[in-house]
C-alpha positions in Angstrom: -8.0 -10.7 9.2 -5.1 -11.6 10.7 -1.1 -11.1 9.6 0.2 -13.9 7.5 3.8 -13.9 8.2 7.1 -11.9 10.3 7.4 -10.9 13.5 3.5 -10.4 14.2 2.6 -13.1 12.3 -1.0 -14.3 13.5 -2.0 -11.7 15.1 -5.4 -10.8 14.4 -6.1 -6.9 13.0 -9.1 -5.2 13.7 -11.8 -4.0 11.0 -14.1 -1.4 10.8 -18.1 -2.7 10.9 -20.1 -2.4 7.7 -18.5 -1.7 3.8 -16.6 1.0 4.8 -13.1 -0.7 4.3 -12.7 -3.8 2.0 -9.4 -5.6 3.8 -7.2 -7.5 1.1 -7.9 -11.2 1.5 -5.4 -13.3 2.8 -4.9 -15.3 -0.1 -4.5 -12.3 -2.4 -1.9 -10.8 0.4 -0.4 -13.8 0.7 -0.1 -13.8 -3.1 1.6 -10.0 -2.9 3.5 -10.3 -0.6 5.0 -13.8 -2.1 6.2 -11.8 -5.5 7.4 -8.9 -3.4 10.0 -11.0 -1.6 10.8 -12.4 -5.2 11.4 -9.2 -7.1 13.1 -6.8 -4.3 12.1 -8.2 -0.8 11.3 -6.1 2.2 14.2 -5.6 4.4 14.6 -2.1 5.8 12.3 -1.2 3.3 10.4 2.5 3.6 6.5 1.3 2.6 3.7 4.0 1.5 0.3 2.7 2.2 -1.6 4.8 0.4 -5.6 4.7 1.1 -4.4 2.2 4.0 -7.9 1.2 5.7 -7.2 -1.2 8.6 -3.4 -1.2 7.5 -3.2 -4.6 6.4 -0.6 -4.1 3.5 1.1 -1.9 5.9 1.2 -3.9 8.6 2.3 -7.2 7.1 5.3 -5.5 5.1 6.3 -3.8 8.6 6.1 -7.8 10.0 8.0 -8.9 7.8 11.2 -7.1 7.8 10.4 -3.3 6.1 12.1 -0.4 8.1 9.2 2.0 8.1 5.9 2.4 6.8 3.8 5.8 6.2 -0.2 5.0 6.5 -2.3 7.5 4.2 -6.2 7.2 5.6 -8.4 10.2 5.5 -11.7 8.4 7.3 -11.0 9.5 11.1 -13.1 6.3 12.5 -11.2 3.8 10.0 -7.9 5.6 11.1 -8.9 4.9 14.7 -8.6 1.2 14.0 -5.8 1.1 12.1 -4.3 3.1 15.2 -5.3 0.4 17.2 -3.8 -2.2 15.0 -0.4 -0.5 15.2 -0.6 -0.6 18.8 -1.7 -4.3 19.1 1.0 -5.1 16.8 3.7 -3.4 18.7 4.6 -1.7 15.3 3.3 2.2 15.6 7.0 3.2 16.6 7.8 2.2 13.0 4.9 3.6 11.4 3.7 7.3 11.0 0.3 8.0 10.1 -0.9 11.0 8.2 -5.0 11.3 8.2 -5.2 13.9 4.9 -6.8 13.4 1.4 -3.9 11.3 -0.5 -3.1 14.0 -2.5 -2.0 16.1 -0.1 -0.4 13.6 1.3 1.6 12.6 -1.9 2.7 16.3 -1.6 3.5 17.1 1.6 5.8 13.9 1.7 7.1 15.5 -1.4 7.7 18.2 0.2 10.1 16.7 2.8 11.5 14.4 0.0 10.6 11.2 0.9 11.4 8.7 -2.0 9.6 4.8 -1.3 11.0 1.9 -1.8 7.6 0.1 -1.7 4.2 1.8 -2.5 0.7 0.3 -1.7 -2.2 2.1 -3.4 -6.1 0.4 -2.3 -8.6 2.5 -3.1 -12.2 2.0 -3.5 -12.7 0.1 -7.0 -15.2 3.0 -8.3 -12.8 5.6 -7.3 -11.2 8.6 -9.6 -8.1 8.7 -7.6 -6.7 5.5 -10.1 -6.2 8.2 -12.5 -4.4 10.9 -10.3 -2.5 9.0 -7.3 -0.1 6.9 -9.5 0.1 10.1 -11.8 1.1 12.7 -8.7 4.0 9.7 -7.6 5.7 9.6 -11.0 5.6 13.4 -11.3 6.5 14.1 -7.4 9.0 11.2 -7.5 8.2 9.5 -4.5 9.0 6.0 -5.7 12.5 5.2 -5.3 14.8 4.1 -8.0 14.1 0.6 -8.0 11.2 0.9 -6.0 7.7 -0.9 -6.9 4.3 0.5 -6.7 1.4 -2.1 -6.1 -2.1 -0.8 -7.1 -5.0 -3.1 -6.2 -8.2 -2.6 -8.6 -11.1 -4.6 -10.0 -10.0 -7.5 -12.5 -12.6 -5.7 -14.8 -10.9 -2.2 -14.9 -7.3 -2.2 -15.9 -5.0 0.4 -15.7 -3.0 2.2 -18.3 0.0 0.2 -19.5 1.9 3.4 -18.6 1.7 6.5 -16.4 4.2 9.0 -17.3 7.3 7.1 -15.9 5.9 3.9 -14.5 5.5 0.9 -16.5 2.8 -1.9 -15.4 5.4 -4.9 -15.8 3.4 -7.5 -14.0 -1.2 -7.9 -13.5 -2.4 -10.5 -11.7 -6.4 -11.9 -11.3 -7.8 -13.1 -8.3 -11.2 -13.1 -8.8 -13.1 -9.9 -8.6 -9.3 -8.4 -7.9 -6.0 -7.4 -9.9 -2.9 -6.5 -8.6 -1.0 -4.6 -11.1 2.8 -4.0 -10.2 4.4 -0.7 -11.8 8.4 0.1 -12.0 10.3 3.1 -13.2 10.8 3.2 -16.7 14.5 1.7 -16.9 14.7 0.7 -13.7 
């Protein structure tokens, strides 16, 4: 996997051996990342990466322009490569990582209110957390005003239309995968 675009662009990005992570394909990230810069672009953005793996997501919004990105990753040996990928990238002094369940997480940043202008959320497709996560950032309002929150999922399992305050204005398919792109109601 390597970054598509910015200031690292190229560079390849370590991965984890086995299942244990399932990186976002390049053409899906190229995809994202394409109707990012055409709703609200990325500059001097503050990213959430929420269930962040190898970083990817984090990583390329970082290369292309965002201010600061927070990586949420509770596996120890997956957060070891994505601690290596920030170094190789040169991007770790723009980056903090926290290695907790993203629940706490969500809370402690909370807690030291942190609002997001951009929010990544990639967990496993058979996970629970699709139904708590988004719910714990509308209530803890962590998404900034006109912020966006990106939640990758399986084409076959859709999310709500609506969770509390977030709207899903835009789903798209790519294969086995959605992205589904949720704003704040009236934003």
């Amino acid at each position: 996997m390597r970054v598509i675009a910015g200031s690292v662009r190229g560079m390849r990005l370590a991965a984890p051996r086995g299942m244990q992570t399932r990186p976002t394909a390049d053409r899906v990230r190229e995809a994202l990342f394409s109707i990012i810069s055409s709703r609200r672009g990325l500059e001097e953005a503050q990213v959430l990466d929420i269930c962040a793996g190898t970083g990817g997501l984090g990583i390329e919004a970082l290369s292309r322009g965002a201010a600061f990105c927070c990586f949420v990753e509770h596996d120890r040996r997956v957060q070891a490569v994505l601690e290596k990928n920030l170094e190789v990238t040169g991007l770790a002094a723009r980056s903090q990582l926290l290695t907790v369940d993203c629940l706490k997480a969500v809370r402690l940043l909370a807690s030291q209110g942190r609002r997001f202008d951009v929010v990544f959320f990639d967990p496993p497709y058979a996970s629970a957390l699709y139904g708590t996560v988004p719910e714990a950032l509308d209530n803890l309002h962590l998404l900034a005003d006109d912020g966006l929150l990106v939640v990758e999922c399986a084409a076959r399992n859709p999310l709500p239309e609506r969770v509390g305050a977030l709207i899903k204005d835009d789903r798209r398919v790519y294969g086995d995968t959605a992205l589904e792109f949720f704003t704040l109601e009236g934003a």
